[in-house]
PQR file with spaces between the fields and no chain letter, atoms N, CA, C, O and H, PARSE charges and radii, in Angstrom:
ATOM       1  N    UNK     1     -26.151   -6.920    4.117 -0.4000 1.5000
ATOM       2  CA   UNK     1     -25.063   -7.037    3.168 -0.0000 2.0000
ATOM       3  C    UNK     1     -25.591   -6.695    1.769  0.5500 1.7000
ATOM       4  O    UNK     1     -26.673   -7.065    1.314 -0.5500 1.4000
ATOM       5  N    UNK     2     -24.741   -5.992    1.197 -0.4000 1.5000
ATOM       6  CA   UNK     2     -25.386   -5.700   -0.531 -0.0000 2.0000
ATOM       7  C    UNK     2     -23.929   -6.180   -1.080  0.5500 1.7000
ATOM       8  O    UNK     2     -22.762   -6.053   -0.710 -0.5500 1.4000
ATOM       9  H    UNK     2     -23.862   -5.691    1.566  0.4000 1.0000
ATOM      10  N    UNK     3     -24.779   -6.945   -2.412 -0.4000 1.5000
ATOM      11  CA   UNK     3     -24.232   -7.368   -3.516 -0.0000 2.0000
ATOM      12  C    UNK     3     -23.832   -6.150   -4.351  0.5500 1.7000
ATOM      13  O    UNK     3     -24.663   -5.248   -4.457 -0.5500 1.4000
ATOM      14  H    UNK     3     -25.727   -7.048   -2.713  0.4000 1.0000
ATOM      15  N    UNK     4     -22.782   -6.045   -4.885 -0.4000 1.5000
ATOM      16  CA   UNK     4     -22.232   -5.610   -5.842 -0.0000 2.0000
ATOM      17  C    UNK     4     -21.650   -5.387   -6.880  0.5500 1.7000
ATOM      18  O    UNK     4     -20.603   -4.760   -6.721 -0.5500 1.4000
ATOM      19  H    UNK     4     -22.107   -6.778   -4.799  0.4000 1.0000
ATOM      20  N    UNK     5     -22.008   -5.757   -8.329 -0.4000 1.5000
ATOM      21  CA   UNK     5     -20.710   -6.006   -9.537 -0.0000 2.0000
ATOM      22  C    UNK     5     -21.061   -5.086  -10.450  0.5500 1.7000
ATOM      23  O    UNK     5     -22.091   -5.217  -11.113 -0.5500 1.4000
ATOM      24  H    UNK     5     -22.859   -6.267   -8.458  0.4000 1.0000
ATOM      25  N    UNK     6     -20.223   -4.033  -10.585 -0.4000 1.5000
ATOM      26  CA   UNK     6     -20.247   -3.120  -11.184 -0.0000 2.0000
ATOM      27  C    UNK     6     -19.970   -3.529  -12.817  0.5500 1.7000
ATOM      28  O    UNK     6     -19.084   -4.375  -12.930 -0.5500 1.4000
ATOM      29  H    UNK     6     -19.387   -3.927  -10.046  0.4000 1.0000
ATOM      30  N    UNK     7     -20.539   -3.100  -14.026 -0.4000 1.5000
ATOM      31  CA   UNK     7     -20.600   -3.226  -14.941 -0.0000 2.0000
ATOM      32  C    UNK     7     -19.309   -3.193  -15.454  0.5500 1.7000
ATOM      33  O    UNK     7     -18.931   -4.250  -15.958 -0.5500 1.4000
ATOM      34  H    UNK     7     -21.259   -2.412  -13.935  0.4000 1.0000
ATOM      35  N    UNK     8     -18.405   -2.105  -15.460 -0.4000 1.5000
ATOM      36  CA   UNK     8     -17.221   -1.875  -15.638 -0.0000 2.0000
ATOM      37  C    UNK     8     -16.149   -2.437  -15.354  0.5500 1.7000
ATOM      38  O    UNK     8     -15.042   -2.482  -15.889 -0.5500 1.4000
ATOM      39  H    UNK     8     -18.713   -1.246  -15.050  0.4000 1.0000
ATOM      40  N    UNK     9     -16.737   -3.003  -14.159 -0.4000 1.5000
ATOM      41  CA   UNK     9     -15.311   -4.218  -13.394 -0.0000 2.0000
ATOM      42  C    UNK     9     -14.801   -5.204  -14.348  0.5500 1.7000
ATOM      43  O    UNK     9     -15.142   -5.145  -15.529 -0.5500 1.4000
ATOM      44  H    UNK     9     -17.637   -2.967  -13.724  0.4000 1.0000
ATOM      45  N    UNK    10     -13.990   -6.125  -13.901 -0.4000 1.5000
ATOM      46  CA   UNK    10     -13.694   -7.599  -14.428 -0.0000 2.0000
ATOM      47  C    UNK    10     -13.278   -8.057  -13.655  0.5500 1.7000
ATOM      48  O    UNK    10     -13.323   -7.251  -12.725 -0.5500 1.4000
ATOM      49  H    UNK    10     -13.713   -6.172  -12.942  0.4000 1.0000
ATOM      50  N    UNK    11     -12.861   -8.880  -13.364 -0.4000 1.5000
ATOM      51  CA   UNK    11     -11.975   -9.979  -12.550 -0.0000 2.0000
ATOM      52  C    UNK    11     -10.948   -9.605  -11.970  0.5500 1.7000
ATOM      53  O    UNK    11     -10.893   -9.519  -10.743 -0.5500 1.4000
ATOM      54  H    UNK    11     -12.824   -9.535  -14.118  0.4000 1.0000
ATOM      55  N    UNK    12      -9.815   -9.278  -12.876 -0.4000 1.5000
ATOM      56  CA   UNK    12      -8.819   -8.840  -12.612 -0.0000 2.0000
ATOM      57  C    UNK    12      -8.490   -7.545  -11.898  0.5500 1.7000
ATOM      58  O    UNK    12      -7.459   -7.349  -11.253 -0.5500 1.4000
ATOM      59  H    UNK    12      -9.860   -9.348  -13.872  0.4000 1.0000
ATOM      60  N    UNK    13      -9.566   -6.604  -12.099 -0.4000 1.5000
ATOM      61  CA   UNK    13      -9.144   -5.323  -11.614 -0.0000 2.0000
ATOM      62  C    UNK    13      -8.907   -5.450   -9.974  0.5500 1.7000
ATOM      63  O    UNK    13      -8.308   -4.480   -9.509 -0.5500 1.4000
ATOM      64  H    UNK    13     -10.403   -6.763  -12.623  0.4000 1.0000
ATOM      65  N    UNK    14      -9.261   -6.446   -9.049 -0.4000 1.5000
ATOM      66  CA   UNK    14      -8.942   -6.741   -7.697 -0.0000 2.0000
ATOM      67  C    UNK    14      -6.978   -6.438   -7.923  0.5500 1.7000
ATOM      68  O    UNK    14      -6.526   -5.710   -7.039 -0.5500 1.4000
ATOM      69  H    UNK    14      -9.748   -7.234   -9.426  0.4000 1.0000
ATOM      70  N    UNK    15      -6.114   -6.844   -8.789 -0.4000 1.5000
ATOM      71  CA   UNK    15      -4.782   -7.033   -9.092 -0.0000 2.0000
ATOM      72  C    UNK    15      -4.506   -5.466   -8.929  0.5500 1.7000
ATOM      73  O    UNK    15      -5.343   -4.636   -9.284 -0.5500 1.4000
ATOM      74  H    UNK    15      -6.481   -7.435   -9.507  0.4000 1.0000
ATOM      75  N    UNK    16      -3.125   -5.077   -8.300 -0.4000 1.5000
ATOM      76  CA   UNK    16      -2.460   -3.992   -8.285 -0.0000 2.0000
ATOM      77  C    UNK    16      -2.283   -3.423   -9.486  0.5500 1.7000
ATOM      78  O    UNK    16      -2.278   -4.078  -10.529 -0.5500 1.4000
ATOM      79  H    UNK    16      -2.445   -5.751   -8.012  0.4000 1.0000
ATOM      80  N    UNK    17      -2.118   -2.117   -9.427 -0.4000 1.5000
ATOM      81  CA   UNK    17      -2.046   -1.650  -10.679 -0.0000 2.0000
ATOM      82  C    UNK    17      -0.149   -1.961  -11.952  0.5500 1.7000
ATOM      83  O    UNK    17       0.987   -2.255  -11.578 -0.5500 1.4000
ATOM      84  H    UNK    17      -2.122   -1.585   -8.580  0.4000 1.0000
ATOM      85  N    UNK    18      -0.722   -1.689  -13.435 -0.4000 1.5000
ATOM      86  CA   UNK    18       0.560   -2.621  -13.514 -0.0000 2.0000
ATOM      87  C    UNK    18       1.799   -1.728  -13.928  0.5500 1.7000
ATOM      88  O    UNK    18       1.414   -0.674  -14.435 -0.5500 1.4000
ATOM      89  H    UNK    18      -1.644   -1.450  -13.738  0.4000 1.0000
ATOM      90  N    UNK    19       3.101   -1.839  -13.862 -0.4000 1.5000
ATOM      91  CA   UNK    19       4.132   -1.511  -13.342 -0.0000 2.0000
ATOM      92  C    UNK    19       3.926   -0.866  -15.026  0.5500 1.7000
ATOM      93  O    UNK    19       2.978   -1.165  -15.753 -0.5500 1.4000
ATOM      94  H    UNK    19       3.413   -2.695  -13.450  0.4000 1.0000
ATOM      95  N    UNK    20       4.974    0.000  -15.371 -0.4000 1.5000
ATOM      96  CA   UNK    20       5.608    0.533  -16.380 -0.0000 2.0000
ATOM      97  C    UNK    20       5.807   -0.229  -17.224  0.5500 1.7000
ATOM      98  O    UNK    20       6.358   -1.228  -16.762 -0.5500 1.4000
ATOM      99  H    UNK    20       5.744    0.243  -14.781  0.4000 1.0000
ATOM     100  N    UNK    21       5.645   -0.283  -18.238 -0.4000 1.5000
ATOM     101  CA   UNK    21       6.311   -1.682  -19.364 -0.0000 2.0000
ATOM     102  C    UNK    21       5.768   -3.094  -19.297  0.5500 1.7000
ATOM     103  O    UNK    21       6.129   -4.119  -19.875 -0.5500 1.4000
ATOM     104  H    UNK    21       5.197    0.528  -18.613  0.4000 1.0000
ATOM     105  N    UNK    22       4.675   -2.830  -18.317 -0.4000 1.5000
ATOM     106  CA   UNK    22       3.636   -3.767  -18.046 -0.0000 2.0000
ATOM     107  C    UNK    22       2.957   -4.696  -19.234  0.5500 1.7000
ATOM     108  O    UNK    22       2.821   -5.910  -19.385 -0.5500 1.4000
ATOM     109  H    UNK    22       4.381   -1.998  -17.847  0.4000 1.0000
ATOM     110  N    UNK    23       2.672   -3.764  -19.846 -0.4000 1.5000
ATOM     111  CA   UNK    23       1.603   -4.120  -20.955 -0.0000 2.0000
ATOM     112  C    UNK    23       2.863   -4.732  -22.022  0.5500 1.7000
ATOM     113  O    UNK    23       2.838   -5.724  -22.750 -0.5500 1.4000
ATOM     114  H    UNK    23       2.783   -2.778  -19.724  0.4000 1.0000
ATOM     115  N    UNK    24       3.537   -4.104  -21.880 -0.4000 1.5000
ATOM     116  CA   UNK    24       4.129   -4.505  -23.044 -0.0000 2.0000
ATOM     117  C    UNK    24       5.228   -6.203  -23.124  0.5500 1.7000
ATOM     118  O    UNK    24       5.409   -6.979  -24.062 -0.5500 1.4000
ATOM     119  H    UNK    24       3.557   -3.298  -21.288  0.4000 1.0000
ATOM     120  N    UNK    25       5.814   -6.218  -21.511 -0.4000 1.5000
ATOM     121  CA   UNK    25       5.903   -7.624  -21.252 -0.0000 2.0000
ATOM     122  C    UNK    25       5.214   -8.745  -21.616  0.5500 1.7000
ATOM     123  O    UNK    25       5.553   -9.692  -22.326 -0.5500 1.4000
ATOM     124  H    UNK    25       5.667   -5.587  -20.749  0.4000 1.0000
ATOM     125  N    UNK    26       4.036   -8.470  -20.937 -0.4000 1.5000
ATOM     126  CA   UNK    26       2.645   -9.558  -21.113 -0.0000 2.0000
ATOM     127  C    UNK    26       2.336   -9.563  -22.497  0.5500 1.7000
ATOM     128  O    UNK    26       2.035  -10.683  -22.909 -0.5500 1.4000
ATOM     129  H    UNK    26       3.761   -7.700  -20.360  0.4000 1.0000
ATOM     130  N    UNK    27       2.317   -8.583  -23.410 -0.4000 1.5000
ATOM     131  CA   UNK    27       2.288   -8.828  -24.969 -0.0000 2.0000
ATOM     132  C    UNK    27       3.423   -9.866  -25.221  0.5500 1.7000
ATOM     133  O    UNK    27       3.007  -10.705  -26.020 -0.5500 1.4000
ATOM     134  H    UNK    27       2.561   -7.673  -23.075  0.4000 1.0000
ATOM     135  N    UNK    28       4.460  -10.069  -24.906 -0.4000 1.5000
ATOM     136  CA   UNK    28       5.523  -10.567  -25.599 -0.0000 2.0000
ATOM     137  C    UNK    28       5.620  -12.245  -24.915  0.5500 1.7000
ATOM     138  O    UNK    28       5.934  -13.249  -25.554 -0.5500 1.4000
ATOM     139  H    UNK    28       4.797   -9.387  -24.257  0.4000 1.0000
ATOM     140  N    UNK    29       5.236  -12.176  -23.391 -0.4000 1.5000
ATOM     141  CA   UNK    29       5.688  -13.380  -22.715 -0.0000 2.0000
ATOM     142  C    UNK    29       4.661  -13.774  -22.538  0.5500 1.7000
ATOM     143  O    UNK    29       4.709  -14.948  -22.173 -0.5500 1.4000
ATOM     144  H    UNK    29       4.981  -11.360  -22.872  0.4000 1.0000
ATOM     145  N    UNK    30       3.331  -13.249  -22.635 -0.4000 1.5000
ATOM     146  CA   UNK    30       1.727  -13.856  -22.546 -0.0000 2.0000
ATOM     147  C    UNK    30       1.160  -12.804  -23.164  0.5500 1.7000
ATOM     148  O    UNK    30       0.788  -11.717  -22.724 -0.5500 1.4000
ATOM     149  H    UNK    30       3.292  -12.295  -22.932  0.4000 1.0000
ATOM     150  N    UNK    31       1.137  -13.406  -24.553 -0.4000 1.5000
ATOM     151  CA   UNK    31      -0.325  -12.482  -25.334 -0.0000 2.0000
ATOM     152  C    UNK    31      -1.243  -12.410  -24.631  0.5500 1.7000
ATOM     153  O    UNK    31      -1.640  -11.455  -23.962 -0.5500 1.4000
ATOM     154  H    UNK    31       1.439  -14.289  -24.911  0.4000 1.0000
ATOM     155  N    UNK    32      -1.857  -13.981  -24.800 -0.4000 1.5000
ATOM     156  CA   UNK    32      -3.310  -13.621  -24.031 -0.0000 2.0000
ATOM     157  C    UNK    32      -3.525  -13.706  -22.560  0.5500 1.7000
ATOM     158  O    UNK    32      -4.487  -14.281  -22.051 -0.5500 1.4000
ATOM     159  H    UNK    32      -1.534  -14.756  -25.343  0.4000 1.0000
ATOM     160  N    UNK    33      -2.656  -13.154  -21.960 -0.4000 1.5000
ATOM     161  CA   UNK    33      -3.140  -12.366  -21.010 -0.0000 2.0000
ATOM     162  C    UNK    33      -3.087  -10.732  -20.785  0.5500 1.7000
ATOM     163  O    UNK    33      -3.452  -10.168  -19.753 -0.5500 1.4000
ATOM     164  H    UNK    33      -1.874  -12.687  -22.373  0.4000 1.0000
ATOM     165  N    UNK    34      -2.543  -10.070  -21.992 -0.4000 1.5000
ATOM     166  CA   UNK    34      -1.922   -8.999  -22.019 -0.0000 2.0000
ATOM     167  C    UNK    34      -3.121   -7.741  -21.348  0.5500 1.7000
ATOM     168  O    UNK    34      -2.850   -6.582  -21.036 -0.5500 1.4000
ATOM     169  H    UNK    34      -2.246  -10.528  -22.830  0.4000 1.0000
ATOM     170  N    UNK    35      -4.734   -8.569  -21.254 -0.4000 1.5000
ATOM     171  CA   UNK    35      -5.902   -7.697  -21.353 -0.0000 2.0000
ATOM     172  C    UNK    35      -6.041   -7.155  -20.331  0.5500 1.7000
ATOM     173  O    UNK    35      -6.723   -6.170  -20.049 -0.5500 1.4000
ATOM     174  H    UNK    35      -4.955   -9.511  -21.507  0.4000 1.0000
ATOM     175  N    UNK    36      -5.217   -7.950  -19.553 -0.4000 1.5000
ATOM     176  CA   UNK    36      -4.738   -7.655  -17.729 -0.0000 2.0000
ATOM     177  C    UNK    36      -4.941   -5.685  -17.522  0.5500 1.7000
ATOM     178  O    UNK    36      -5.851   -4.992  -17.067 -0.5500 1.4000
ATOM     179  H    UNK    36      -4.663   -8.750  -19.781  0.4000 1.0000
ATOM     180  N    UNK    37      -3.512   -5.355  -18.153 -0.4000 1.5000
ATOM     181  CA   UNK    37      -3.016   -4.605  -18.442 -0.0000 2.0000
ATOM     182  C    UNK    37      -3.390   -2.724  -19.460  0.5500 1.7000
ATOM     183  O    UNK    37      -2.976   -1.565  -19.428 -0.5500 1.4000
ATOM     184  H    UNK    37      -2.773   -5.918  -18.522  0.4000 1.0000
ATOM     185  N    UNK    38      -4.388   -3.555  -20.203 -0.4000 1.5000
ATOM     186  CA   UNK    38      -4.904   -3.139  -21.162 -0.0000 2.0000
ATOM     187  C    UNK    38      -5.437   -1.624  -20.991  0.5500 1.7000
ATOM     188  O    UNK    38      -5.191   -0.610  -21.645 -0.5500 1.4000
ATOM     189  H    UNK    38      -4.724   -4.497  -20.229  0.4000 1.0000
ATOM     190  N    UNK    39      -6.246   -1.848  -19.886 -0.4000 1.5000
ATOM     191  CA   UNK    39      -6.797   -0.733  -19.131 -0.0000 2.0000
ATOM     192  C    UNK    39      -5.720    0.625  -18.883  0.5500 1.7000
ATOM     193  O    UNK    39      -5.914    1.741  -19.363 -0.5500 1.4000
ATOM     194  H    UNK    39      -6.446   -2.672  -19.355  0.4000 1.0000
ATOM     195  N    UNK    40      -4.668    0.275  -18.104 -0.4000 1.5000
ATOM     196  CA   UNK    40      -3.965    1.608  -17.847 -0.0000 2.0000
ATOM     197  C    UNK    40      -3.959    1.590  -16.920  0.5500 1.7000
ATOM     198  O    UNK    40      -4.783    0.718  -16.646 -0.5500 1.4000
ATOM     199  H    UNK    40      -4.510   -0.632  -17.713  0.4000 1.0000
ATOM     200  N    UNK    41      -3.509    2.036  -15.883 -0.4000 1.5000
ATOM     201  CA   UNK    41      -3.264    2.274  -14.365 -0.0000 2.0000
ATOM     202  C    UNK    41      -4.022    3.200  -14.195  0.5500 1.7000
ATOM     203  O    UNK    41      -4.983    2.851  -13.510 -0.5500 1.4000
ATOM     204  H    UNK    41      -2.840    2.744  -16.106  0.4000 1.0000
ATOM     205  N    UNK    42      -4.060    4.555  -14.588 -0.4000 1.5000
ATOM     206  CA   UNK    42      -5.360    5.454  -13.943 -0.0000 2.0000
ATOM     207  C    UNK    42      -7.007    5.025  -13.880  0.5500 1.7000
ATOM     208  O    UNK    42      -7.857    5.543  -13.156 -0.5500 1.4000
ATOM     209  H    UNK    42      -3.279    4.839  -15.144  0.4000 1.0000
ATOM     210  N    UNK    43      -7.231    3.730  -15.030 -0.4000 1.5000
ATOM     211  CA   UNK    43      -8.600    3.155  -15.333 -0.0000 2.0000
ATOM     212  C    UNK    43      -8.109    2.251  -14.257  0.5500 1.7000
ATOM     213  O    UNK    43      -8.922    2.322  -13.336 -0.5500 1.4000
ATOM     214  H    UNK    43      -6.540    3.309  -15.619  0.4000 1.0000
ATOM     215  N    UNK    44      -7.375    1.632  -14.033 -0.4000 1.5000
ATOM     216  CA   UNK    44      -7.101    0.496  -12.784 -0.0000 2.0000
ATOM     217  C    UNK    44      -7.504    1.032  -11.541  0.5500 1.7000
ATOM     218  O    UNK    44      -8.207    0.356  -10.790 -0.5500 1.4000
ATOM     219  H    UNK    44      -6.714    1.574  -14.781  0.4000 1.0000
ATOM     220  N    UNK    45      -7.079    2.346  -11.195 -0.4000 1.5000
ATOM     221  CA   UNK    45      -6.905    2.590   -9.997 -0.0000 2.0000
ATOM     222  C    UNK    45      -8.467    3.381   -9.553  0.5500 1.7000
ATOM     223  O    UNK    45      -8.995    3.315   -8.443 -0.5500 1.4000
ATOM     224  H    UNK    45      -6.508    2.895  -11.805  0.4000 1.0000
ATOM     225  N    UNK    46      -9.047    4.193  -10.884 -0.4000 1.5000
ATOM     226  CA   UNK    46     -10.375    4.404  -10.689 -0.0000 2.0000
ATOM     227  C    UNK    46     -11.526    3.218  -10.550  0.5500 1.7000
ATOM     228  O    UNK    46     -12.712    3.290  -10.229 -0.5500 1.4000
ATOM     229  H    UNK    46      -8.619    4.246  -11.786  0.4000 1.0000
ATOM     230  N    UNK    47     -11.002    2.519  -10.784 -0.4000 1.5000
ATOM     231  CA   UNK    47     -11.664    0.918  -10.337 -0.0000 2.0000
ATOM     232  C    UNK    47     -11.880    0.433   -9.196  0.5500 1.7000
ATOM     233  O    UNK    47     -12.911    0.155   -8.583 -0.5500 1.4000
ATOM     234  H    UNK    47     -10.038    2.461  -11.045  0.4000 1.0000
ATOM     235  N    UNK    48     -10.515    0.338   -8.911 -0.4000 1.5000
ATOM     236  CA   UNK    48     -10.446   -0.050   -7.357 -0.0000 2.0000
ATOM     237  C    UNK    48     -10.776    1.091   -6.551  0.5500 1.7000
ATOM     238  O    UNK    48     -10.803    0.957   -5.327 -0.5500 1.4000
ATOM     239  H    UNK    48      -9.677    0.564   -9.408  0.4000 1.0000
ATOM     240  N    UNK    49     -11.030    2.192   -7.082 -0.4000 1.5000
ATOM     241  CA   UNK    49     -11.544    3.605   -5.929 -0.0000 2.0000
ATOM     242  C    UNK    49     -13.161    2.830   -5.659  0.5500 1.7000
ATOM     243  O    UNK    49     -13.582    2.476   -4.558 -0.5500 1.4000
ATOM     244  H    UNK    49     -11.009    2.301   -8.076  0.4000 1.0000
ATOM     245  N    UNK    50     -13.805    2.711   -6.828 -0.4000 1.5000
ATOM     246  CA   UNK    50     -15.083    2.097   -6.428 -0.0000 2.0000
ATOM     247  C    UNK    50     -15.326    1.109   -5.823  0.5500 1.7000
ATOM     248  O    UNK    50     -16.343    0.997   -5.138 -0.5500 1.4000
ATOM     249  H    UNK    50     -13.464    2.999   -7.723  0.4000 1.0000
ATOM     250  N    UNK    51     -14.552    0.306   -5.937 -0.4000 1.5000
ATOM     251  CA   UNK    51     -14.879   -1.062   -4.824 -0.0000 2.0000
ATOM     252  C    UNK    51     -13.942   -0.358   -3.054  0.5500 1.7000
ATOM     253  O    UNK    51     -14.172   -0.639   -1.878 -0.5500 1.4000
ATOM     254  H    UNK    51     -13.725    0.397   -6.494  0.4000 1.0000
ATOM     255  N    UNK    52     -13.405    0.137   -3.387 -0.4000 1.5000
ATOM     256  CA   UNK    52     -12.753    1.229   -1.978 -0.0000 2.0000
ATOM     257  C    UNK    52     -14.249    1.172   -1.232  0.5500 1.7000
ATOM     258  O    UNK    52     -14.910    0.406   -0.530 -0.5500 1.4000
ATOM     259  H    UNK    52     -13.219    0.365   -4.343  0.4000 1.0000
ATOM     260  N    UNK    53     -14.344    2.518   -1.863 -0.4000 1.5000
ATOM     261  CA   UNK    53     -15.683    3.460   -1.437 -0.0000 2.0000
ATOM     262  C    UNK    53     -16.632    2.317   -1.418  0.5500 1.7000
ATOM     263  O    UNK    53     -17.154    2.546   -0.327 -0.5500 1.4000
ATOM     264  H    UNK    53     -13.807    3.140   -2.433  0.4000 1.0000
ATOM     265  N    UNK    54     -17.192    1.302   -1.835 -0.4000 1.5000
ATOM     266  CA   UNK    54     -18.437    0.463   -1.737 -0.0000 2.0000
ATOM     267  C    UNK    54     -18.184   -0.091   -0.207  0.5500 1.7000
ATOM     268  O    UNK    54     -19.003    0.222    0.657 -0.5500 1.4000
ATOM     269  H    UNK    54     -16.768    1.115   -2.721  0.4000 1.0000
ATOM     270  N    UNK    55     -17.274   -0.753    0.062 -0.4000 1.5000
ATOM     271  CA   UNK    55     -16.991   -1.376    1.351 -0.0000 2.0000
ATOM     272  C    UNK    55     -16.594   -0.354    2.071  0.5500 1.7000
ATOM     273  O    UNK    55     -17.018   -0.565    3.207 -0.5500 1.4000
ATOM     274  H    UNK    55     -16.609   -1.007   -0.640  0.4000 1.0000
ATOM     275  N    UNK    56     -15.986    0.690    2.041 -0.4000 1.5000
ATOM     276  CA   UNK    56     -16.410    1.577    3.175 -0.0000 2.0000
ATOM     277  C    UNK    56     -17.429    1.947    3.408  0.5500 1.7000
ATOM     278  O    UNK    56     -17.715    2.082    4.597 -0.5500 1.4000
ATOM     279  H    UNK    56     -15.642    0.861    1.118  0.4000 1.0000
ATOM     280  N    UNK    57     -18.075    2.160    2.741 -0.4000 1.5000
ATOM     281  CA   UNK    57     -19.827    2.368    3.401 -0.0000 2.0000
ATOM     282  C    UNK    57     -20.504    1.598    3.887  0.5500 1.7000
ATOM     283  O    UNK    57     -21.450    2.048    4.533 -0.5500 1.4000
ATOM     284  H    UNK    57     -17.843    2.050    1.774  0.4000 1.0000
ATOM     285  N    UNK    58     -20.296   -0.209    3.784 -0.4000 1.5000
ATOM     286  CA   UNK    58     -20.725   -1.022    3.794 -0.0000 2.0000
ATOM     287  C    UNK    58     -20.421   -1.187    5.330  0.5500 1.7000
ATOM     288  O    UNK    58     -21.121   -1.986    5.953 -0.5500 1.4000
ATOM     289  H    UNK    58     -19.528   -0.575    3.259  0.4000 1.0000
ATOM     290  N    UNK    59     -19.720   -0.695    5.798 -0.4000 1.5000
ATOM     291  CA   UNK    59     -18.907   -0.978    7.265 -0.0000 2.0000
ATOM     292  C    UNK    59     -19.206    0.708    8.135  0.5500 1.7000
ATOM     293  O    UNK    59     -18.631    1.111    9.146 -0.5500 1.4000
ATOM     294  H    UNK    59     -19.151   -0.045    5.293  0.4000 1.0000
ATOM     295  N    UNK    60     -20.176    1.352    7.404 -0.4000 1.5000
ATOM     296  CA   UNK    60     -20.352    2.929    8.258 -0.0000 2.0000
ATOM     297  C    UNK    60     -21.834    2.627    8.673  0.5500 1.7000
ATOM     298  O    UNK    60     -22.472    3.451    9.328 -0.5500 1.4000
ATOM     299  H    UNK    60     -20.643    1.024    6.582  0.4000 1.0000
């Protein structure tokens, strides 16, 4: 088994990527959580490509 935490990660990026108007909800109804969001969906989703690809190899 290998450990893995990529520098770039956080916590949150495990969370789906966030909807349209995302960011801007969470500014208004939760500031501080707005950081959720912050990233962008294409930085979200290149995120979760790497933890993808880590556990698929992990299982080849």
């Amino acid at each position: 088994m290998t450990y893995m935490e990529p520098e770039n990660l956080s916590h949150f990026d495990f969370l789906g990527v966030c909807k349209p108007g995302g960011l801007a909800i969470l500014q208004a109804e939760e500031p501080e959580d707005a950081f959720i969001c912050a990233d962008g969906v294409e930085e979200r989703m290149a995120d979760q490509a790497i933890v993808i690809e880590a556990v698929l190899a992990a299982f080849q």
